[in-house]
Structure formats: structure tokens, C-alpha cells
DSSP file (Angstrom, degrees, kcal/mol; ACC not computed):
  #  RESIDUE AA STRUCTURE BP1 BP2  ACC     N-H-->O    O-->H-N    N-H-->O    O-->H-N    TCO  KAPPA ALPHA  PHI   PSI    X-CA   Y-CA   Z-CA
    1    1 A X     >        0   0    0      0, 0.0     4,-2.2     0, 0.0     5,-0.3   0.000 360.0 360.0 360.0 -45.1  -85.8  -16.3   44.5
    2    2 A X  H  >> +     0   0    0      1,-0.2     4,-1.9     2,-0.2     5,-0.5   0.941 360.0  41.9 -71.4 -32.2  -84.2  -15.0   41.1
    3    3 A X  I  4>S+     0   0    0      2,-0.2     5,-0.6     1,-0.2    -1,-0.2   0.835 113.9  53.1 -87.7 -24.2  -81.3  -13.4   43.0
    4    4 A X  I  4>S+     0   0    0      4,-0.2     5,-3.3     3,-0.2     4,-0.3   0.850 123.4  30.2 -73.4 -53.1  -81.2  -16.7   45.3
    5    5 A X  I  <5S+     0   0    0     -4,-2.2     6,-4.3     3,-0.2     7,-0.4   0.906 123.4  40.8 -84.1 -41.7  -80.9  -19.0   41.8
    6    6 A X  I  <5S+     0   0    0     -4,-1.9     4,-0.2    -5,-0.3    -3,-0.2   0.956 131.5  16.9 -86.8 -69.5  -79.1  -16.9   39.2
    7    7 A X  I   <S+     0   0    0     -5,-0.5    -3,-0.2    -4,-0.2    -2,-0.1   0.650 128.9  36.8 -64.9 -24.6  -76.2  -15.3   41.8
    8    8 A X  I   <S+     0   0    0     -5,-0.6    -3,-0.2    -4,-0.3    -4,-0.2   0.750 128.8  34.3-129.4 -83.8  -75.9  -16.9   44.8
    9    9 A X  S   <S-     0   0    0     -5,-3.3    -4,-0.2     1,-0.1    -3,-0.1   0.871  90.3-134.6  -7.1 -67.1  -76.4  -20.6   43.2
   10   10 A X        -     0   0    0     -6,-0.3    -4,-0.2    -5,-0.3    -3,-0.1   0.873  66.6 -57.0  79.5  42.3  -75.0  -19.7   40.5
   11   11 A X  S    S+     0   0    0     -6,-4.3    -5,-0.1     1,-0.1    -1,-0.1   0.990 118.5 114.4  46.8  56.6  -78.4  -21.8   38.3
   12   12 A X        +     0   0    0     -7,-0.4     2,-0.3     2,-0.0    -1,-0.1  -0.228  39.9 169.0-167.3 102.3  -77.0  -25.0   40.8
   13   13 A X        -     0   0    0     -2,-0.1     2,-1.0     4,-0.0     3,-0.1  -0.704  25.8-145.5-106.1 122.7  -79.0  -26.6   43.6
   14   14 A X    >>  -     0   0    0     -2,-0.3     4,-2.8     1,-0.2     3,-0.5  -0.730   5.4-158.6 -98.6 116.5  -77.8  -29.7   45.0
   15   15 A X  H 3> S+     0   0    0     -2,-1.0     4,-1.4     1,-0.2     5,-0.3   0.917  87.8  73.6 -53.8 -50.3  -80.8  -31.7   45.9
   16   16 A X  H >4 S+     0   0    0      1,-0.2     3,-0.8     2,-0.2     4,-0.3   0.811 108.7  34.3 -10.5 -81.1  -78.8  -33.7   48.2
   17   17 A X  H X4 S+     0   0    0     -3,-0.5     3,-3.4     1,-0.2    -2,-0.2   0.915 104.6  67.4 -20.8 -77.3  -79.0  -30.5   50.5
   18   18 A X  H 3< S+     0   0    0     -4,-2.8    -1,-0.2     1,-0.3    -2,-0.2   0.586 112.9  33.2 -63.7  -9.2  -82.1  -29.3   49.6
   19   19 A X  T << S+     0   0    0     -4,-1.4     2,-0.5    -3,-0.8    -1,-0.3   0.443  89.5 111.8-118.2   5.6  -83.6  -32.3   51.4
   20   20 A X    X   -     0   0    0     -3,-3.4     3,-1.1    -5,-0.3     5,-0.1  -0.520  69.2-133.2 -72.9 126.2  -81.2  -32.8   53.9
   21   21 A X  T 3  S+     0   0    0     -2,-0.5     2,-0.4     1,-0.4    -1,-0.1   0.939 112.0  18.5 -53.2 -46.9  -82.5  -32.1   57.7
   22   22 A X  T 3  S+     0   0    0     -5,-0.0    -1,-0.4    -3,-0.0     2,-0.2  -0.698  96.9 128.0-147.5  73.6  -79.3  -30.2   58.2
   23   23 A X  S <  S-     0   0    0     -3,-1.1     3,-0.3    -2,-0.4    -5,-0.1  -0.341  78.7 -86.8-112.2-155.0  -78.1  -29.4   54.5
   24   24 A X  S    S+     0   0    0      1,-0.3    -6,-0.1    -2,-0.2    -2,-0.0   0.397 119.8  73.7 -88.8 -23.1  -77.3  -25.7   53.5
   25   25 A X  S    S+     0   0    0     -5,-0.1     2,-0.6     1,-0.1    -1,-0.3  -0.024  76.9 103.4 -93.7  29.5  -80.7  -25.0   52.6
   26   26 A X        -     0   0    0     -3,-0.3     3,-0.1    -4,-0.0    -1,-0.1  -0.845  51.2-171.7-115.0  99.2  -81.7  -24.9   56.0
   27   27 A X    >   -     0   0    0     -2,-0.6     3,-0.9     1,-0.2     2,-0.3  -0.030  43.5 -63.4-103.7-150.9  -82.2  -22.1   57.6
   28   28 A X  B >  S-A   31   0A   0      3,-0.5     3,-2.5     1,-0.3    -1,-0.2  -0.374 118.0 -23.6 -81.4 137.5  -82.9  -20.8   61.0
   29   29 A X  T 3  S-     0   0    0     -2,-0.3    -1,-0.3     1,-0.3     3,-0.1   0.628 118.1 -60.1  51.8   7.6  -86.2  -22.6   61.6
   30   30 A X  T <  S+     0   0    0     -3,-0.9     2,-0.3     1,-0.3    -1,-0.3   0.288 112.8 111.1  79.7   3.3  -87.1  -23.0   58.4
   31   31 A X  B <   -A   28   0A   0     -3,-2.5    -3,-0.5    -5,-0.1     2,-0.5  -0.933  64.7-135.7-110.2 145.2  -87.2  -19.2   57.6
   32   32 A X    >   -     0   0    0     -2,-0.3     3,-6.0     1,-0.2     4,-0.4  -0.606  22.2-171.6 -74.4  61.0  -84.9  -17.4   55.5
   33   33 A X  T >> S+     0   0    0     -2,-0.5     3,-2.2     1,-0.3     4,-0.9   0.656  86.6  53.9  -9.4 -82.7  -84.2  -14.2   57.8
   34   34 A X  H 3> S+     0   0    0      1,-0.4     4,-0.6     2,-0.2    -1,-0.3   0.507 112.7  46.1 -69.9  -6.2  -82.2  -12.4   55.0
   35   35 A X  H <> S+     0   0    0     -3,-6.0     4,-2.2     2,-0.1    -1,-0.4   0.915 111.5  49.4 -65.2 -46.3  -85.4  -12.9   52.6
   36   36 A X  H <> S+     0   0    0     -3,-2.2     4,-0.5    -4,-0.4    -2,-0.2   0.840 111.8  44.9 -93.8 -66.6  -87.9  -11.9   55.0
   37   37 A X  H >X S+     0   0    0     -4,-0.9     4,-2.1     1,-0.2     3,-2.0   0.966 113.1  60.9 -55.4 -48.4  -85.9   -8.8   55.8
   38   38 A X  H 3X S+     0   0    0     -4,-0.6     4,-1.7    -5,-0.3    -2,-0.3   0.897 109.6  41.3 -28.1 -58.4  -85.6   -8.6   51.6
   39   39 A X  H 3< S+     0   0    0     -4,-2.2     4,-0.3     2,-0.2    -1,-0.3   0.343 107.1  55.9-102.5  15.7  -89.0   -8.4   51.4
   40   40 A X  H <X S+     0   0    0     -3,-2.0     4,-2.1    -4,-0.5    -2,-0.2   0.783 115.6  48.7 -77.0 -72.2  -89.9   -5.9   54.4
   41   41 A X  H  X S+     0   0    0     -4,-2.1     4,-2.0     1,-0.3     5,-0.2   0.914 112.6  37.4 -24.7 -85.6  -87.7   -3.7   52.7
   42   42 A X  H  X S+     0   0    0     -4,-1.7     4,-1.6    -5,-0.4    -1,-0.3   0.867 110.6  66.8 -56.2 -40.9  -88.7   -3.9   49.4
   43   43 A X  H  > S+     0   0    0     -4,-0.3     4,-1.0     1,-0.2    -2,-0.3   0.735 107.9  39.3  13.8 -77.4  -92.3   -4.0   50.7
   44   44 A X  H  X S+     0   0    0     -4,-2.1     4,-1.4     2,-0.2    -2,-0.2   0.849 109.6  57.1 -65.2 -35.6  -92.1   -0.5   52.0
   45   45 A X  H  X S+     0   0    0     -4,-2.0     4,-0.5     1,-0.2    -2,-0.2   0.933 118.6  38.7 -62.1 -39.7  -90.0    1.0   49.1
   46   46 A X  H  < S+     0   0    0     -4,-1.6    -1,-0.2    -5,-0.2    16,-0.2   0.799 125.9  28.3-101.2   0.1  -93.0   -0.3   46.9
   47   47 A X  H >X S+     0   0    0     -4,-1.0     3,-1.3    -5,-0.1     4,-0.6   0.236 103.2  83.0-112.9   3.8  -96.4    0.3   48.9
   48   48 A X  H >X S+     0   0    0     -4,-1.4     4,-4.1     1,-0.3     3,-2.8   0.974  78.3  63.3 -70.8 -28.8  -95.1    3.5   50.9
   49   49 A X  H 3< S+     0   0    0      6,-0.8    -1,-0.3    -4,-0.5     7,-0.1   0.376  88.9  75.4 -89.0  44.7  -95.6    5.9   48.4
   50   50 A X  H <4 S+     0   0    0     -3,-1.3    -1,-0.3     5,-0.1    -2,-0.2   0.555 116.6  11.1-116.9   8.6  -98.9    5.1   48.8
   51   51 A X  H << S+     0   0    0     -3,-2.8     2,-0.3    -4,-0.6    -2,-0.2   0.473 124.3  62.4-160.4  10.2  -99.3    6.8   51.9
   52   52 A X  S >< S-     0   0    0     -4,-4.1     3,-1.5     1,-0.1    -1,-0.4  -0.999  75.8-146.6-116.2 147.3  -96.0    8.8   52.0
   53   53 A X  G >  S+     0   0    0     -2,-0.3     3,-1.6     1,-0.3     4,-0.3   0.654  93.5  62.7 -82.8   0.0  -96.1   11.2   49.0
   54   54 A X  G 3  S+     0   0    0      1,-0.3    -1,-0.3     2,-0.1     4,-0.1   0.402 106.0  53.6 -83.8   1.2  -92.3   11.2   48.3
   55   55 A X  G <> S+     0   0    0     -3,-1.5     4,-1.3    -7,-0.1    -6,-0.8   0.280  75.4  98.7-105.5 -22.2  -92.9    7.6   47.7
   56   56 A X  H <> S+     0   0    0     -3,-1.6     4,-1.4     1,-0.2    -2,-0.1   0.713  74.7  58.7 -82.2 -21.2  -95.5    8.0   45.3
   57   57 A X  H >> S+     0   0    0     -4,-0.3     4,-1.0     2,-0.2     3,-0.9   0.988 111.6  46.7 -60.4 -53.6  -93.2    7.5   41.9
   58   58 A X  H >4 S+     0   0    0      1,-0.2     3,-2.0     2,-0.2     7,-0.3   0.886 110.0  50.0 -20.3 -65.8  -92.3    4.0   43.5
   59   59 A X  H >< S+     0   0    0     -4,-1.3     3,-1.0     1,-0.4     4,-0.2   0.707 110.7  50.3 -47.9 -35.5  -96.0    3.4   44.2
   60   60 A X  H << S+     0   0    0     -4,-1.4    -1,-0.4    -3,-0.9    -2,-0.2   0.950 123.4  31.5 -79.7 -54.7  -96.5    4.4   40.4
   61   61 A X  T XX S+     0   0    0     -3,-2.0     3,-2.2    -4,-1.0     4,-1.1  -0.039  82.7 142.0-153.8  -3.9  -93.6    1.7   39.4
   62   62 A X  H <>  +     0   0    0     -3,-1.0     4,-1.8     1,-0.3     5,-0.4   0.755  69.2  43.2 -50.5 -50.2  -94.4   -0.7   42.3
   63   63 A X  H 3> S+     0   0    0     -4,-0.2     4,-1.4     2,-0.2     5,-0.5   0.926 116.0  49.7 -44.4 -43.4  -93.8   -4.2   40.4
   64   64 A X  H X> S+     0   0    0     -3,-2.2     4,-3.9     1,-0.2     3,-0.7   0.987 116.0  40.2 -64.3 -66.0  -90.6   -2.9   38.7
   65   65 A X  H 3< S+     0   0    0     -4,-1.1     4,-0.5    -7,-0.3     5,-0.3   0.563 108.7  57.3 -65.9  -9.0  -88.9   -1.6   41.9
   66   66 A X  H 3X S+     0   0    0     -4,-1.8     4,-2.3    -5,-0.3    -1,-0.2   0.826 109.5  48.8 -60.4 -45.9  -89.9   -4.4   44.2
   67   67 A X  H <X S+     0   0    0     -4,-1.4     4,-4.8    -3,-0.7     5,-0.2   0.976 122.8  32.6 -50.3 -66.2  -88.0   -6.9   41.6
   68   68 A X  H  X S+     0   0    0     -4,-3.9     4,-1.3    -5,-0.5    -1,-0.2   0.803 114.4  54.8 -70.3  -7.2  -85.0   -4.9   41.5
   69   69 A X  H >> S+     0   0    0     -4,-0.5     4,-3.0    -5,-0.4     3,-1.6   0.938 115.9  42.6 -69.4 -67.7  -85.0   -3.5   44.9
   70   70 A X  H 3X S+     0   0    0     -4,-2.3     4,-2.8     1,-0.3     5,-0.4   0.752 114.5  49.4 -52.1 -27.0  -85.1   -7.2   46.2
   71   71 A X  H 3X S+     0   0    0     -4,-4.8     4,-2.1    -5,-0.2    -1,-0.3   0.890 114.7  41.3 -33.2 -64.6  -82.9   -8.3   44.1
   72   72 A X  H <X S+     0   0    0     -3,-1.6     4,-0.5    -4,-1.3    -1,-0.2   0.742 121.2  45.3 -53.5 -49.9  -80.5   -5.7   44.8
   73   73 A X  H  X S+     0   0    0     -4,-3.0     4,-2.4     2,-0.2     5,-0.2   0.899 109.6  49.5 -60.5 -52.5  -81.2   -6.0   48.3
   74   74 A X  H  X S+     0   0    0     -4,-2.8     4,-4.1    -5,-0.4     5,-0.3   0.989 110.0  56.1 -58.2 -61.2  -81.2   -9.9   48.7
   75   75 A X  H  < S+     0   0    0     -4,-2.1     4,-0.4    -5,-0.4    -1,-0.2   0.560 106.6  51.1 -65.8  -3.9  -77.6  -10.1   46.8
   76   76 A X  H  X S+     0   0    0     -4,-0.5     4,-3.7     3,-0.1     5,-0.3   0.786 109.6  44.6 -83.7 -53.1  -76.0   -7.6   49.2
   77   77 A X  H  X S+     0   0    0     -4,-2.4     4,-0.6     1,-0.3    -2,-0.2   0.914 116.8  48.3 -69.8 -23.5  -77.0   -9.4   52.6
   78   78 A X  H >X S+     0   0    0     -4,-4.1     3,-3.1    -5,-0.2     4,-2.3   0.980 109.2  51.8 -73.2 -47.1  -76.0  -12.5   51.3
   79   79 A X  H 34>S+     0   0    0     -4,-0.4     5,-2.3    -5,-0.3     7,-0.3   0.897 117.0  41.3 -43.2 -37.5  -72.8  -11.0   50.1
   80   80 A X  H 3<5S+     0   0    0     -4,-3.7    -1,-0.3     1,-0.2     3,-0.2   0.609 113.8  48.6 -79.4 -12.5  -72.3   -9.8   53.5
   81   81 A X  H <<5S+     0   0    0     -3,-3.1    -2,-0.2    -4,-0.6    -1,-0.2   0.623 110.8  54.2-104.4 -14.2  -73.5  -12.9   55.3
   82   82 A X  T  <5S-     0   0    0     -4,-2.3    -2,-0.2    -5,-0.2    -3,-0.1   0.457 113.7-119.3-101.6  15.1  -71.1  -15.2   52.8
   83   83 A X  T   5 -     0   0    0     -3,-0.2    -3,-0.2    -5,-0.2    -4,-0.1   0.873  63.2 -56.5  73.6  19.1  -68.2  -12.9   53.9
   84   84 A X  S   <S+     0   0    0     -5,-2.3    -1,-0.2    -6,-0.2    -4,-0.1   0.997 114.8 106.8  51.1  53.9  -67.4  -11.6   50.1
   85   85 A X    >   +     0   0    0     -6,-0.3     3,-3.8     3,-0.1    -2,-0.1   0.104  45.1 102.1-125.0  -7.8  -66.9  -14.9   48.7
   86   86 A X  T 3  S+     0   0    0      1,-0.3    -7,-0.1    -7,-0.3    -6,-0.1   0.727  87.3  45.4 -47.6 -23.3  -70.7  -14.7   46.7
   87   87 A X  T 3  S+     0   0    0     -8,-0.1    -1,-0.3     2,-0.1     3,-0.1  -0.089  83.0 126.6 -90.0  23.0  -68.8  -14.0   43.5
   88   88 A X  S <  S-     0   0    0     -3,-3.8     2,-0.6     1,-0.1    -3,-0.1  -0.177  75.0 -90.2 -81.3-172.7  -66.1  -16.7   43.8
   89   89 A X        -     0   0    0      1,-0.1    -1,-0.1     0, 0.0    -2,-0.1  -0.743  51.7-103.7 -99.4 127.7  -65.9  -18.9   40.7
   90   90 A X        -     0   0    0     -2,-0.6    -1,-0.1     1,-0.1     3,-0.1  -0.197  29.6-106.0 -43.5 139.5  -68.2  -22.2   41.0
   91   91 A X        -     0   0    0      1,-0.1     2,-0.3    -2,-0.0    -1,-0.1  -0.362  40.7-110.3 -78.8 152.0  -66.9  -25.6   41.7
   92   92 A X        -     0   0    0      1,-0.1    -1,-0.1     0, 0.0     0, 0.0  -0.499  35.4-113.8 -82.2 158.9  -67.0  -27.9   38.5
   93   93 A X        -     0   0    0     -2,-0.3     2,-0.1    -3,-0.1    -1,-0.1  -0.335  28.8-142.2 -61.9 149.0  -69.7  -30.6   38.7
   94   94 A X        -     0   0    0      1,-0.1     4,-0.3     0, 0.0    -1,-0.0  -0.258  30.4 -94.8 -77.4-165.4  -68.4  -34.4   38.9
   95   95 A X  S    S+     0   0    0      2,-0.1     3,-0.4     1,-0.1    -1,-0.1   0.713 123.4  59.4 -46.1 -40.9  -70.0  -37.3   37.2
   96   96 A X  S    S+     0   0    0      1,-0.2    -1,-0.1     2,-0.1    -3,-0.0   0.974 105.0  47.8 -72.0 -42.0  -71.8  -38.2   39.9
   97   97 A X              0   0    0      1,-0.3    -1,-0.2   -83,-0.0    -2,-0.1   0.204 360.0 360.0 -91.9   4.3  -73.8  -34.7   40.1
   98   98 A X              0   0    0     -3,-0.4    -1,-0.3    -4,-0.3    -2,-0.1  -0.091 360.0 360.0 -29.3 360.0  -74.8  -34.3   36.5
């Protein structure tokens, strides 16, 4: 969610969308695959080392490295799903969307 709002947003939801049957916020069924993978992923990185031991500094750290893994994690596969456009510079708002 923080990598979804701060990066990929860019802190700017248009509610139009976000309630729209078929806006941009819509994903495939109503899940967000590339979270879901985000958080599998990060999942294991922070409960593995609790039963593999090469894992166990994660395990020790599990809240810190879950954030930043997903973070880290999330902001790639959307960079990869948006085609390296994820940094481009944000449109300005109009009037209307203030």
C-alpha cells in the first residue's frame, strides 16, 4: 500500500477510477496479482527463518524486512508491468480534480 500510494500514485488517487466498474483500479477479479505475489514473497523472506536457519536474522528483523522487502518488491513488478514508465513525471491536476 505505501509503495502503491507514495510511488506508483505518486500521493494521487482519482476517485473517479477508484469507483469505476472498469477504472484503473480494477484488477483482475478484484485481486491485485502483483500484491499477492508481493506479499508471498515477502511472507517467506520474513517467517522462513523460522524454520530455515539461514533465515533466522530476517526472522529476528521480521517487521523491518517485510516493509522494505515489499516495498522493494511491489515497486519493481509494477515497474515492470508499467513498461518503465513508473517514474515518469505526473500529470498536473485541472480545476476540476482539485
Amino acid at each position: 500500500m505505501l509503495a502503491q500510494y507514495f510511488l506508483i500514485s505518486k500521493t494521487t488517487i482519482d476517485l473517479n477510477e477508484l469507483y469505476a466498474k472498469k477504472g484503473k483500479y480494477n484488477y483482475k477479479n478484484g485481486f491485485n496479482v502483483n500484491a499477492i505475489i508481493t506479499m508471498i514473497i515477502a511472507g517467506f523472506l520474513c517467517l522462513g527463518g523460522n524454520f530455515i536457519p539461514l533465515l533466522k536474522p530476517l526472522y529476528d528483523m521480521s517487521w523491518f524486512v517485510g516493509i522494505i522487502s515489499a516495498f522493494i518488491i511491489y515497486t519493481v513488478i509494477e515497474w515492470q508491468h508499467s513498461k518503465g514508465t513508473l517514474f515518469a513525471k505526473a500529470p498536473k491536476l485541472n480545476e476540476e480534480n482539485r
